[in-house]
N, CA, C and O atoms as a MOPAC input file, in Angstrom:
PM7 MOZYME 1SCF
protein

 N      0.14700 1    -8.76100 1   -19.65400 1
 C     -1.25600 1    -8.46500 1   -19.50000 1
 C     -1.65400 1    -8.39100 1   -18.02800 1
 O     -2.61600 1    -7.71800 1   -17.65600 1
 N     -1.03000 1    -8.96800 1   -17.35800 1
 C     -1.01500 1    -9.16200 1   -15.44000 1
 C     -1.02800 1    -7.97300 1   -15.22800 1
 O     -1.82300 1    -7.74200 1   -14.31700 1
 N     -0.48000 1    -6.94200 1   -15.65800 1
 C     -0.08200 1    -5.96700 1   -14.71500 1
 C     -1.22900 1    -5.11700 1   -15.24300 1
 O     -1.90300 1    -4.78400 1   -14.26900 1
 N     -1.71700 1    -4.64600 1   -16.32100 1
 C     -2.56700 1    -4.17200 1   -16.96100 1
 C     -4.00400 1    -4.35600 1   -15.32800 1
 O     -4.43200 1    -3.67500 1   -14.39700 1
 N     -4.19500 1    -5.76200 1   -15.94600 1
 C     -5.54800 1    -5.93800 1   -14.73900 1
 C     -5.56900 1    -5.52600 1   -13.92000 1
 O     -6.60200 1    -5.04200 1   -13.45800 1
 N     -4.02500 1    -5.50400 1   -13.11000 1
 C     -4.03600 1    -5.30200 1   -11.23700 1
 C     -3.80300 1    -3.71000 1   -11.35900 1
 O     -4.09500 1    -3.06200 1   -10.35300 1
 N     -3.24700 1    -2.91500 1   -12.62200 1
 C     -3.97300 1    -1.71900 1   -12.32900 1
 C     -5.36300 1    -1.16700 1   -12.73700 1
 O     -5.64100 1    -0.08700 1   -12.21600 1
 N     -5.93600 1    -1.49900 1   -13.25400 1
 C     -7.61900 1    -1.49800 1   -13.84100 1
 C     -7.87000 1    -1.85900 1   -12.07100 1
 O     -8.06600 1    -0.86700 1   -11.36800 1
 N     -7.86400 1    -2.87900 1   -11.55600 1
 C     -8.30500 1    -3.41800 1   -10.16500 1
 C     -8.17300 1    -2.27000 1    -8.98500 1
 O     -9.14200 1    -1.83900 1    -8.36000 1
 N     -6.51300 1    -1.76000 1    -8.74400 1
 C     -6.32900 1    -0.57900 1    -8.32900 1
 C     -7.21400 1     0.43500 1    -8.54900 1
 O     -7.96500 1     0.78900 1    -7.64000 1
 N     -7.23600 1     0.96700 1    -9.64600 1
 C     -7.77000 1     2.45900 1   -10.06800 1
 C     -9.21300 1     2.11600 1    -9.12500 1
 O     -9.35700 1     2.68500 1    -8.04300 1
 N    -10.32700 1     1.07100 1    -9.67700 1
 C    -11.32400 1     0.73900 1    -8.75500 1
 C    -11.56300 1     0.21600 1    -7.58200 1
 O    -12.70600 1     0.00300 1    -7.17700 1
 N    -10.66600 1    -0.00300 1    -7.02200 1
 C    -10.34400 1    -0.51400 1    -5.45800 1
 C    -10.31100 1     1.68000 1    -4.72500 1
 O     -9.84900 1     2.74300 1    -5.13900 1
 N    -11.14500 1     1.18100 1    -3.46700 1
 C    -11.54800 1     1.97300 1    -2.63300 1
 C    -11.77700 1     1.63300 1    -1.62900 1
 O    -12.85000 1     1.05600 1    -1.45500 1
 N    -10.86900 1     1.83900 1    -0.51200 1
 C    -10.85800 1     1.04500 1     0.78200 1
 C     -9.71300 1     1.61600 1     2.22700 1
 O     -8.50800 1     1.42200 1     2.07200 1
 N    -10.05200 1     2.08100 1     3.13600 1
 C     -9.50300 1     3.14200 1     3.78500 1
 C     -7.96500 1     2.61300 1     4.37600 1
 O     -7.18800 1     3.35000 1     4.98300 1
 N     -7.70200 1     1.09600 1     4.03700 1
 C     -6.26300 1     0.84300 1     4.43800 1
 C     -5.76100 1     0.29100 1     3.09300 1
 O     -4.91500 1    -0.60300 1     3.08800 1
 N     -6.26600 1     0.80600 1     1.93500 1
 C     -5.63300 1     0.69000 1     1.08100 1
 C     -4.74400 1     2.20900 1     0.35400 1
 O     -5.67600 1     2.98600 1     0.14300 1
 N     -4.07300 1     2.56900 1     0.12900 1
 C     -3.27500 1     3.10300 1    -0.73600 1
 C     -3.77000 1     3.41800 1    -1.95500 1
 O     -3.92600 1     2.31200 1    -2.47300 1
 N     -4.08300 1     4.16300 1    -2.66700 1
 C     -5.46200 1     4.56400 1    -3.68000 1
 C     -3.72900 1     4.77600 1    -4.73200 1
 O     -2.56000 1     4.86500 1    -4.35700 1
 N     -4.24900 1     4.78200 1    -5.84100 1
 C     -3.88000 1     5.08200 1    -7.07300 1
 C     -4.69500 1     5.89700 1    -7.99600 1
 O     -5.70200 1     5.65700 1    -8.66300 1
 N     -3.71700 1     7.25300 1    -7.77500 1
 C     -4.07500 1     8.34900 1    -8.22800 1
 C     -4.33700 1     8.36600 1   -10.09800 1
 O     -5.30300 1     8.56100 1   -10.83600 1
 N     -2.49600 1     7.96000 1   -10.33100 1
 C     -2.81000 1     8.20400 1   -11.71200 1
 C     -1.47900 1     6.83600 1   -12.40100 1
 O     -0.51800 1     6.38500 1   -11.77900 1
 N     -1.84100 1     6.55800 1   -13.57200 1
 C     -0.44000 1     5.86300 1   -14.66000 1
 C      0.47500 1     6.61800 1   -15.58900 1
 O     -0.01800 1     6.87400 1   -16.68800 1
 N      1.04600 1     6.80700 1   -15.48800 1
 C      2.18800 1     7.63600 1   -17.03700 1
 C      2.68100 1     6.31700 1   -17.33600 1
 O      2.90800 1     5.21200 1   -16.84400 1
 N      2.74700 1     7.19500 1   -18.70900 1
 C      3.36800 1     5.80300 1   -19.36300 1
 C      5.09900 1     6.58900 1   -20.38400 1
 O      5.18500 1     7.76800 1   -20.72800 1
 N      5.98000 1     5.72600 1   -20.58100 1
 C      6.76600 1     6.46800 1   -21.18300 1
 C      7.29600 1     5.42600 1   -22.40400 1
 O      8.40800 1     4.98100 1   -22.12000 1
 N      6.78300 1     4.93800 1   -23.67000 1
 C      7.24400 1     4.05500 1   -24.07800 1
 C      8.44100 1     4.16200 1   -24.60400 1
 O      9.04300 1     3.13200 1   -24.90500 1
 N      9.21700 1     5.86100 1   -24.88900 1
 C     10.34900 1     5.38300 1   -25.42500 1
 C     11.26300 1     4.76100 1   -24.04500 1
 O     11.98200 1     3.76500 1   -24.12200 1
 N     11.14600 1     5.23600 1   -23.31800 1
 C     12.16800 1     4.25500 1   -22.47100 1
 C     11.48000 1     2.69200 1   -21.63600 1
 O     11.94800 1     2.14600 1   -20.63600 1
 N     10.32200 1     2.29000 1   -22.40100 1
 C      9.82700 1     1.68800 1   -21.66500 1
 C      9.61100 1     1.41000 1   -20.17700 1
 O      9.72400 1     0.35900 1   -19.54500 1
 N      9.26900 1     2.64000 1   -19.79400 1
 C      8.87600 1     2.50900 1   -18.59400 1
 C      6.96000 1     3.19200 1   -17.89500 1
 O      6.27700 1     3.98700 1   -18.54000 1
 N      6.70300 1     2.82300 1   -17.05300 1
 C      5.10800 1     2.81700 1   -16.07000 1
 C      5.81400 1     3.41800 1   -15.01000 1
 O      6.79900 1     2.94300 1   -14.44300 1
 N      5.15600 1     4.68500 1   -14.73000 1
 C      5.17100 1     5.18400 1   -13.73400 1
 C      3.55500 1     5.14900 1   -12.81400 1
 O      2.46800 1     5.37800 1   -13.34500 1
 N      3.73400 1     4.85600 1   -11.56700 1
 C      1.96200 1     5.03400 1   -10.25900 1
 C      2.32800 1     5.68800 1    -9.65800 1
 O      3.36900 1     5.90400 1    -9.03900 1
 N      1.06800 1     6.24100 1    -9.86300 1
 C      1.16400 1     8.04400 1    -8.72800 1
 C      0.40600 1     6.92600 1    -7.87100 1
 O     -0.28700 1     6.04600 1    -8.38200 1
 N      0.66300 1     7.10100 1    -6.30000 1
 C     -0.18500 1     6.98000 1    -5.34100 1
 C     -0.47500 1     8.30600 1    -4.39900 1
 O      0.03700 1     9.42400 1    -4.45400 1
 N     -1.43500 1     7.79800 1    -3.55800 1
 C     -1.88200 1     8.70700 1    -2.65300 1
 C     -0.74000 1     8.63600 1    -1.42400 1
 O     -0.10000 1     7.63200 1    -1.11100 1
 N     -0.64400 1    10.10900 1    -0.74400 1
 C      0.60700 1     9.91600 1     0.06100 1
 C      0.00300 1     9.04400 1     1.41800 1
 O     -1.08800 1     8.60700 1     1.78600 1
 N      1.33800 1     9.07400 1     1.89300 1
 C      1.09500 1     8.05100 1     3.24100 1
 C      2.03700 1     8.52700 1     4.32000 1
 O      3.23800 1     8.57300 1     4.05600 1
 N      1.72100 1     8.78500 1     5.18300 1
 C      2.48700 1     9.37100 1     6.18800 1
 C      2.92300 1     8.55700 1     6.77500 1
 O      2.13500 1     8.27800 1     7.67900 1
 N      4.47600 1     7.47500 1     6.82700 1
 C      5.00000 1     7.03000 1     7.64200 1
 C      4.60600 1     5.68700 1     7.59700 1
 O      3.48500 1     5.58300 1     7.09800 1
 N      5.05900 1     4.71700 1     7.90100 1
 C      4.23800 1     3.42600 1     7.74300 1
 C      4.72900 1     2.22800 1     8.41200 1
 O      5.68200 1     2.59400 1     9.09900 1
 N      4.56200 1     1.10700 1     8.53300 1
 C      4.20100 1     0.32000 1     9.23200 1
 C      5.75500 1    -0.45700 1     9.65400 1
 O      5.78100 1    -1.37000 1    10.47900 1
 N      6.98700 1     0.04000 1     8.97800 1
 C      8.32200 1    -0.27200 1     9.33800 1
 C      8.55600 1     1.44000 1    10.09900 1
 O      9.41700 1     1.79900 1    10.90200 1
 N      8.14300 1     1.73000 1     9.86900 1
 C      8.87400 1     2.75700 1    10.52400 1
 C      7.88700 1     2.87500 1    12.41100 1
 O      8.36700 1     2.76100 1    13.53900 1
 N      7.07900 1     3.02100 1    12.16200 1
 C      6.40600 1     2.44700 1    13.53800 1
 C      6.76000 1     1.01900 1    14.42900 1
 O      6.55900 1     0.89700 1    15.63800 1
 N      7.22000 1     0.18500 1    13.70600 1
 C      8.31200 1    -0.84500 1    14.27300 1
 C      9.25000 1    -0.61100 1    14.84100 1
 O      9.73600 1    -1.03800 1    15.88800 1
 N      9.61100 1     0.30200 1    13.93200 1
 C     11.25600 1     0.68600 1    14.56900 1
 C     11.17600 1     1.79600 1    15.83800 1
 O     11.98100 1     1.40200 1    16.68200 1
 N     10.75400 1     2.58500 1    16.13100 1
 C     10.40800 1     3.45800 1    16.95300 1
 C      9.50000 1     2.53900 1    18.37100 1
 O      8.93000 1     3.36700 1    19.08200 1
 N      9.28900 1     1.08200 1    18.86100 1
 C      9.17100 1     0.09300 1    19.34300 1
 C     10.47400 1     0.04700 1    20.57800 1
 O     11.52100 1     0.56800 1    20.19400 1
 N     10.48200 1    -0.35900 1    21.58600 1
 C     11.72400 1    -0.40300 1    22.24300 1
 C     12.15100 1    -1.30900 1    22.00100 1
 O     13.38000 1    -1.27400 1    22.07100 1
 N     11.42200 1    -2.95900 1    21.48600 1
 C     12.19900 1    -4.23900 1    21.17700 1
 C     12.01200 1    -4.43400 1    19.65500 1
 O     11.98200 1    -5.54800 1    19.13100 1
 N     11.89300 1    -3.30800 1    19.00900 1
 C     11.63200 1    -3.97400 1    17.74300 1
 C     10.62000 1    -4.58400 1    17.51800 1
 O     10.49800 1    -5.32300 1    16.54100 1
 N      9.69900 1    -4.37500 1    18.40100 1
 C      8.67300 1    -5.93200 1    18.54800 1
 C      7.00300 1    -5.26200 1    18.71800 1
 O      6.97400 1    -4.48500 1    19.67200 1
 N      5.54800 1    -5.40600 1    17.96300 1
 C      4.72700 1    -4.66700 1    18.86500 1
 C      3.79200 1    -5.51200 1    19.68000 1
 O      3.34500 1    -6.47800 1    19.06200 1
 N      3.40000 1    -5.38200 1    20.88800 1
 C      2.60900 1    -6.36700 1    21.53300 1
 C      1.89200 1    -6.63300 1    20.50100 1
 O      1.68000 1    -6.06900 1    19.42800 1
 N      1.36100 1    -8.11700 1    21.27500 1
 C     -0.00800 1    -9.09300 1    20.64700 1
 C     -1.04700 1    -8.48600 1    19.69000 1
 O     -1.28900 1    -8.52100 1    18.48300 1
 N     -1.73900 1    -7.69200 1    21.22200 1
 C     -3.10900 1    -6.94500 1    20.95700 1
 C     -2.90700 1    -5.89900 1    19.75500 1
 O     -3.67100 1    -5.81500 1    18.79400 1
 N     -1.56700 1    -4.98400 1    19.99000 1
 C     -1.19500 1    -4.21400 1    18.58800 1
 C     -1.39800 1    -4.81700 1    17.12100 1
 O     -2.25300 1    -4.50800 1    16.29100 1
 N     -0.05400 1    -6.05500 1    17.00500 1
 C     -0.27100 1    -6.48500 1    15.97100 1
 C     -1.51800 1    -6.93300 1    15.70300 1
 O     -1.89400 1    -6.41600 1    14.65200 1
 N     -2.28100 1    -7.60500 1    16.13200 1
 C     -3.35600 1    -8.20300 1    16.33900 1
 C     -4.31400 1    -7.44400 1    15.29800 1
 O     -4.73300 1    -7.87700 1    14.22400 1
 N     -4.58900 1    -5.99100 1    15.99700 1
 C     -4.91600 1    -4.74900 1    15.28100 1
 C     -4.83600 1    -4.38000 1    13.80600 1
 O     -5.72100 1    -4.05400 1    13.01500 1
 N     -3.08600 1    -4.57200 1    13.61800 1
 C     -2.71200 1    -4.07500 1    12.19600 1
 C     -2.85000 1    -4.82700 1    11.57000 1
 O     -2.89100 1    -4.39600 1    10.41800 1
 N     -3.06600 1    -6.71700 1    11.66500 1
 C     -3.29300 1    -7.66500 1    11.23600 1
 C     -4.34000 1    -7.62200 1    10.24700 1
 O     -4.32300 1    -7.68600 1     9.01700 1
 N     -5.54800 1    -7.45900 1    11.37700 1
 C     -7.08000 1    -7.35100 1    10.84600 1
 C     -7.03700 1    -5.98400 1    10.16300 1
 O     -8.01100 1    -5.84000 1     9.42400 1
 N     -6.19100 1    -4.91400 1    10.18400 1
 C     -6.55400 1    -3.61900 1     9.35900 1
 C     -6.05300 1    -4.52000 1     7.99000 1
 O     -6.87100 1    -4.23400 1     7.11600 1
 N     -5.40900 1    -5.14300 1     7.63300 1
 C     -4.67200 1    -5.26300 1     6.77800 1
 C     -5.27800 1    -6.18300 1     5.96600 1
 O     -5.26900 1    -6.15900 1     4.73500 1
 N     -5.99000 1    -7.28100 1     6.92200 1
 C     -6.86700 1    -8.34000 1     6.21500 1
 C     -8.16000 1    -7.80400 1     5.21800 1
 O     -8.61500 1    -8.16200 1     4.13200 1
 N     -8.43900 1    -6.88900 1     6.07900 1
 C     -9.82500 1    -6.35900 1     5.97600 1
 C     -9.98200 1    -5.64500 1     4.36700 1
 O    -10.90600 1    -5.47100 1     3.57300 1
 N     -8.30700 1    -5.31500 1     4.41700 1
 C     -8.45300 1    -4.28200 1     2.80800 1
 C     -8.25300 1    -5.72300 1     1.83300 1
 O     -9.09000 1    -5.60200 1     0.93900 1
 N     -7.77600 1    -6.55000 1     1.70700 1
 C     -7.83600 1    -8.09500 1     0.82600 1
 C     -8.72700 1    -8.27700 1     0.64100 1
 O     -9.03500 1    -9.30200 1     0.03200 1

């Protein structure tokens, strides 16, 4: 039933550092849930890595921190 809610929650969640959920398929003979999401260009490991130490200053993270809080 968990998972049910947190997509009902999804579908109505709207929030610009969140990841939107487009659509659900469902396939019961093989029991499986498929989520369409909205695309995302590139993301937050891959901008790490492209870093010269692997590492992003303070003030950066700092940044992606609060983007990240803000959608919770």
């Amino acid at each position: 039933m968990t998972v049910f809610r947190e997509i009902q929650l999804l579908k109505i969640l709207k929030h610009k550092n969140v990841i939107g959920l487009v659509d659900v398929l469902c396939n019961e003979e093989k029991q499986k849930m498929y989520m369409v999401l909205e695309y995302c260009v590139g993301g937050l490991q891959d901008m790490l890595e492209s870093t010269p130490k692997k590492k992003f200053p303070l003030w950066q993270a700092h940044g992606y921190v609060y983007c990240i809080m803000s959608a919770v």
